[in-house]
C-alpha positions as semicolon CSV with decimal commas, in nm:
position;residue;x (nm);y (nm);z (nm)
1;X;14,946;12,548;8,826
2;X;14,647;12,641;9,137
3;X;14,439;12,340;9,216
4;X;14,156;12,541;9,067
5;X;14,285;12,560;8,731
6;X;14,353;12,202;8,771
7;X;14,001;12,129;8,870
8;X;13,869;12,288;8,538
9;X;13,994;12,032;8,330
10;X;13,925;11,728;8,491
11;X;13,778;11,489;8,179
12;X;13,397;11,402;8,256
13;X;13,477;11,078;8,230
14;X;13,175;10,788;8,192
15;X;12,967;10,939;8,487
16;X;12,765;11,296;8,483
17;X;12,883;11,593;8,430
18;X;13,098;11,791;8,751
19;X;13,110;11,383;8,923
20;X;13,533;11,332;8,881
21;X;13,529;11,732;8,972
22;X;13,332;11,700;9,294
23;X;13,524;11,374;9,414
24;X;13,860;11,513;9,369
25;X;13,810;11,882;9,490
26;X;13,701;11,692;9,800
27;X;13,962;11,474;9,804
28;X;14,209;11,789;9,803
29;X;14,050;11,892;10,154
30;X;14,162;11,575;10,312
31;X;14,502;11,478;10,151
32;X;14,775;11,698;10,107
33;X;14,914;11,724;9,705
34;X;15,253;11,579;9,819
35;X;15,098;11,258;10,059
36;X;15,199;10,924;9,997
37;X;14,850;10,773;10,044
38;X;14,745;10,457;9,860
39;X;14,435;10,504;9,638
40;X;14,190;10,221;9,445
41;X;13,945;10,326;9,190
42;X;13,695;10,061;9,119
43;X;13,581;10,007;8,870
44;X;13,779;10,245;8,697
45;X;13,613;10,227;8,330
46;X;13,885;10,354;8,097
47;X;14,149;10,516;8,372
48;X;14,035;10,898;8,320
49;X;14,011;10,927;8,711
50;X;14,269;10,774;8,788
51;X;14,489;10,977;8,566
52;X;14,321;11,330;8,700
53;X;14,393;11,203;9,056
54;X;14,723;11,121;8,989
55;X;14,792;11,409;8,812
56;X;14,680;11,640;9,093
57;X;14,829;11,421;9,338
58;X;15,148;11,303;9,202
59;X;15,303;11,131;9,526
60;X;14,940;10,893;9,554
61;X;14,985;10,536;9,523
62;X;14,680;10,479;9,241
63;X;14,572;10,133;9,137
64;X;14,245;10,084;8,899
65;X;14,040;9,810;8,880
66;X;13,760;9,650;8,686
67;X;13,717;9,328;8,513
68;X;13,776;9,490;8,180
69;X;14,095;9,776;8,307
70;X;14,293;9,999;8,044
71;X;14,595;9,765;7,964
72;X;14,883;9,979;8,139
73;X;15,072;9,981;8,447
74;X;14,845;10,068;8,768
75;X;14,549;9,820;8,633
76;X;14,451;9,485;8,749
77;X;14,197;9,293;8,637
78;X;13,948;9,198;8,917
79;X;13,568;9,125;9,011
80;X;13,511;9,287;9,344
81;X;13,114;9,175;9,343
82;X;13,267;8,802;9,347
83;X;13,212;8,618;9,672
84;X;13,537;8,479;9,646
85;X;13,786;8,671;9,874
86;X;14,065;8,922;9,744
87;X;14,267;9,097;9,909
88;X;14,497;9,351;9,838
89;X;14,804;9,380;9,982
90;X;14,869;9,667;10,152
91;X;14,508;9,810;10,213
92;X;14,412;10,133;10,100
93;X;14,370;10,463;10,243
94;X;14,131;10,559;9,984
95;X;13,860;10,403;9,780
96;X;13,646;10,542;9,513
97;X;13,362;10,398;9,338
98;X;13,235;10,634;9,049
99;X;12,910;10,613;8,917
100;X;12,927;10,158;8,932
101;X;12,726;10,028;9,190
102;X;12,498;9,983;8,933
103;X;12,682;9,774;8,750
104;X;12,682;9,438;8,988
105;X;12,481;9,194;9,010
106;X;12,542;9,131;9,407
107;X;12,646;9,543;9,517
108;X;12,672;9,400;9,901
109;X;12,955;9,112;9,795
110;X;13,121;9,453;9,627
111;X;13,156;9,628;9,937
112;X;13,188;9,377;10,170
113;X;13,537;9,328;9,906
114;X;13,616;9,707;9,970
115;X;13,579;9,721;10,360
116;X;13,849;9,405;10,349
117;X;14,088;9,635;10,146
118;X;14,050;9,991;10,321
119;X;14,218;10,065;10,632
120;X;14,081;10,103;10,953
121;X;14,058;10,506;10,911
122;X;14,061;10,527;10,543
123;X;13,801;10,686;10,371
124;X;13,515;10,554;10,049
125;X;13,375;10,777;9,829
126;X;13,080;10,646;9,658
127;X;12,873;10,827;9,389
128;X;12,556;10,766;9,191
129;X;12,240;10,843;9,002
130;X;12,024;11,089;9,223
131;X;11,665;10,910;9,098
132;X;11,433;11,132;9,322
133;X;11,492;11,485;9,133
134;X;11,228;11,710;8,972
135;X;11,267;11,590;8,635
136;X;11,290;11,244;8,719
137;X;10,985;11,196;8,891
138;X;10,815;11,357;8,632
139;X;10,921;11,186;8,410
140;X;10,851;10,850;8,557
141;X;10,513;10,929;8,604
142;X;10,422;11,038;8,299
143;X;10,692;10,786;8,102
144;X;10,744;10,478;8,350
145;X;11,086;10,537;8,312
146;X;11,374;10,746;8,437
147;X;11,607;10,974;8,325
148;X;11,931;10,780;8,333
149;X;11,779;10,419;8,255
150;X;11,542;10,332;7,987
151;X;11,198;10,168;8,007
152;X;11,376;9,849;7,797
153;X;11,688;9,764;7,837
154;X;11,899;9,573;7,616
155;X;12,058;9,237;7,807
156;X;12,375;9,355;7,742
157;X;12,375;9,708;7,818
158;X;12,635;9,761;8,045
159;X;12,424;10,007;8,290
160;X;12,088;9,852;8,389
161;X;12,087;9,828;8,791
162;X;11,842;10,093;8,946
163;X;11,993;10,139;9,264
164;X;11,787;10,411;9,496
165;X;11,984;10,619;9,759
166;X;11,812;10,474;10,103
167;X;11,900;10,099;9,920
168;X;12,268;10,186;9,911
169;X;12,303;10,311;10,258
170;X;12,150;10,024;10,393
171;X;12,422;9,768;10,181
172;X;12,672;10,048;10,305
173;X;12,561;9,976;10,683
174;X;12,559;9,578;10,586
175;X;12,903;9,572;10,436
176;X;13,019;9,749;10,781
177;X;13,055;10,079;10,631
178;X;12,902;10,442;10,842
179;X;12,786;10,718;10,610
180;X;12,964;11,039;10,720
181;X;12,791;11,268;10,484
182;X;12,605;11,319;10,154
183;X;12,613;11,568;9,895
184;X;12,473;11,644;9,592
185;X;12,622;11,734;9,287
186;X;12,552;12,092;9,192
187;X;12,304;12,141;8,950
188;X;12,319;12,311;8,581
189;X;12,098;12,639;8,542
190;X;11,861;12,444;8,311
191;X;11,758;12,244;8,607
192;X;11,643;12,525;8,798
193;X;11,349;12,579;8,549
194;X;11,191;12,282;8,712
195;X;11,182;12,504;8,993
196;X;10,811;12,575;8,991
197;X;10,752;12,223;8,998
198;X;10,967;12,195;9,272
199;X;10,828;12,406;9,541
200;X;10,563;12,248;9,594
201;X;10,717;11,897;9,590
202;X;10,944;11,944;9,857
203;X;10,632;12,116;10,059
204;X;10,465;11,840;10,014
205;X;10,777;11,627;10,087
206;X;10,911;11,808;10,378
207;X;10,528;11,761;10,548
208;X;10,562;11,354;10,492
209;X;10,894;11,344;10,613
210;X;10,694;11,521;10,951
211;X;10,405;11,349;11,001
212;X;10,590;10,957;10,922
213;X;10,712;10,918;11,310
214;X;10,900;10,613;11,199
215;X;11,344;10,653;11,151
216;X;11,500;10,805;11,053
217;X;11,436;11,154;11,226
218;X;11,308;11,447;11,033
219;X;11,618;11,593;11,094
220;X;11,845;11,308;10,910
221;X;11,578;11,241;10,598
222;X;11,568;11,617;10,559
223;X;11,959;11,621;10,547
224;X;11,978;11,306;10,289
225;X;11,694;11,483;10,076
226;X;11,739;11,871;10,088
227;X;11,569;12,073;9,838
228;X;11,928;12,058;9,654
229;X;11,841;11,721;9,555
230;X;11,516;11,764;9,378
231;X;11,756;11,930;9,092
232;X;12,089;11,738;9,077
233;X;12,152;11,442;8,870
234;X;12,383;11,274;9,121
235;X;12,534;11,260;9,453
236;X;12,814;11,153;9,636
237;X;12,839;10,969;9,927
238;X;13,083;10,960;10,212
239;X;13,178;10,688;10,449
240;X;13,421;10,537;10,663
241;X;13,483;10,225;10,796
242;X;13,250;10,094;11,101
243;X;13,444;9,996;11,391
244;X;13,154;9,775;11,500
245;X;13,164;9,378;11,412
């Protein structure tokens, strides 16, 4: 079976639609389908991820964790926002986090846990809510609210942290990790109606971004909001390891 048949039926799984899709077809341009690589999904929800990536790569070494895993082999049982130490021994060569940074209470003590269990050249894939397109800020500023998280919020919904994207690079930096490269999840057709609305957002957008001489450069806040993003409902984010202290 072509990798591109087995692309179409990766399972959704509890993120947005084309997430598990984007993150693996990536995946398949930096780790041959026969490498013996070791792989940590976290958290892994109910193990649909880790059973397309294992699937497509059958030689991968593929542990999931969360604090509530799928009882089966591969699962542990672990709280990687803890400030207590764990380590995993050996490290991993690659570590994806799927739509649950904003599930933690303390998202720096969660990656901070990840850079001590990645090797020094292994690669994280992070992905979440894209809260700056079209529809959301429409919607928040006619609603309060936006698309993804509701005005209330039950206390124990199990999705409540708002977590923007210039928030998470900075933990990212903290926790010792350098952000290679973001990309945005492609859009449905429906989301191009908001088109018109669009235009002149990004106009408007792209002549801030200009005139506000402080950093980043035009040149890198243009690349981490292209007009892509003003239509896709997530992102994905790609890092490696910082060799500084």
């Amino acid at each position: 079976m072509s990798l591109e048949t087995d692309l179409d039926h990766i399972p959704r799984g509890n993120t947005a639609p084309g997430v598990n899709r984007m993150v693996i077809d990536y995946l398949s341009t930096k780790i041959d389908r026969d490498a013996r690589a070791a792989v940590l999904d976290v958290p892994c929800g109910n193990g649909e991820f880790i059973a397309a990536v294992t699937t497509i790569f059958p030689s991968l070494t593929a542990v999931g964790a969360d604090i509530a895993p799928p009882d089966r082999e591969g699962f542990v049982k672990a709280d990687l926002s803890s400030s207590e130490e764990l380590k995993f021994d050996p490290r991993f060569d690659v570590i994806t986090s799927i739509s649950g940074v904003m599930e933690f209470d303390n998202t720096l003590n969660f990656f901070v846990r990840l850079r001590e269990n990645i090797t020094e050249d292994g690669l994280l894939i992070v992905t979440n809510d894209n809260l700056l397109s079209v529809r959301d800020r429409v919607l928040y500023f006619f609603s309060g609210r936006f698309r993804q998280y509701r005005m209330f919020v039950a206390d124990d919904a199990p999705t409540w942290k708002i977590m923007p994207l210039q928030n998470l690079l900075r933990v990212l930096k903290d926790a010792r990790f350098e952000t290679a490269e973001i990309r945005y999840v492609p859009a449905k057709w429906a989301e191009w109606l908001w088109l018109p609305i669009a235009l002149p957002i990004y106009l408007f957008q792209s002549l801030a971004f200009a005139l506000d001489r402080s950093t980043p450069s035009y040149k890198e806040k243009a690349a981490r909001y292209p007009f892509a993003s003003l239509f896709s409902r997530h992102y994905m984010l790609i890092c490696k390891p910082s060799r500084s202290p």
